[in-house]
C-alpha positions in Angstrom: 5.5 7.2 -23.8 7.2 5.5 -21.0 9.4 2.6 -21.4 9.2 -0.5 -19.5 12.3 0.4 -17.0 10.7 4.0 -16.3 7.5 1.7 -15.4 9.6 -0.5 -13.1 11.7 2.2 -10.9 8.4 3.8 -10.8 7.3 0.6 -8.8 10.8 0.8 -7.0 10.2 4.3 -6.3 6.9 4.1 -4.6 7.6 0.8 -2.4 10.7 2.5 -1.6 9.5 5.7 -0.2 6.4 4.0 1.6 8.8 2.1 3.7 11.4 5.6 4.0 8.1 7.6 5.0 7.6 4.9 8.2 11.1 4.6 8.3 10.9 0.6 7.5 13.8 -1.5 6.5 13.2 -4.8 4.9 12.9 -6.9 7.8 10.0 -5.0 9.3 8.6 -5.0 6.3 9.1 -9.0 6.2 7.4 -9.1 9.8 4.3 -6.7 8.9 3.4 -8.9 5.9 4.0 -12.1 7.8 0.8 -10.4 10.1 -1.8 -9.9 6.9 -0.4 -13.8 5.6 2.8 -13.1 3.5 5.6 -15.6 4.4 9.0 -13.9 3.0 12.5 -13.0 4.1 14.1 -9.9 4.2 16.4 -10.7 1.6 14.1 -12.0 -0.8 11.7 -8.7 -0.3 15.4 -6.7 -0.9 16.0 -8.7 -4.2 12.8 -8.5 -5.6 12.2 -4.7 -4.8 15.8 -4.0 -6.8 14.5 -6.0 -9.3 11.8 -4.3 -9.5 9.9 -7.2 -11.8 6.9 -8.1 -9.0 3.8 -7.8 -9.5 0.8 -5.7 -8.6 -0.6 -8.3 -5.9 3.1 -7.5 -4.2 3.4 -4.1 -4.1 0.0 -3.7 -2.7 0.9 -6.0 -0.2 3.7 -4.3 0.7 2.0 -1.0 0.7 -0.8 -2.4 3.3 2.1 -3.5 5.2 3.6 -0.4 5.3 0.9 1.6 6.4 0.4 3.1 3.0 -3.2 4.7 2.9 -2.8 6.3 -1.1 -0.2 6.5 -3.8 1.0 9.4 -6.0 1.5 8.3 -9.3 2.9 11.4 -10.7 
């Protein structure tokens, strides 16, 4: 069974690698979600993704922002 922290740098992970696969840092990623309605800096999107505590409304904004059409779960 996985433990809480595996579920969270799971999160991490997938964010992370959406943005590497479009080769996004955090402040396109800031201006992409400020187009579908997300108001956020750069540095707030940086501390929350190392965090890794956001919720699921987040990272599938994020993901939409990123140009992220499926995930991979395992």
């Amino acid at each position: 069974m996985k433990t809480e922290d595996v579920w969270v740098n799971q999160a991490k992970g997938i964010l992370r690698a959406a943005m590497a696969r479009q080769g996004m840092t955090y402040e396109q990623l800031a201006e992409r979600l400020a187009e579908i309605g997300v108001q956020d800096t750069a540095v707030n999107l940086r501390n929350k993704v190392a965090r890794g505590g956001f919720s699921a409304v987040f990272l599938l904004q994020c993901l939409k922002a990123a140009g992220c059409k499926r995930v991979e779960l395992d």
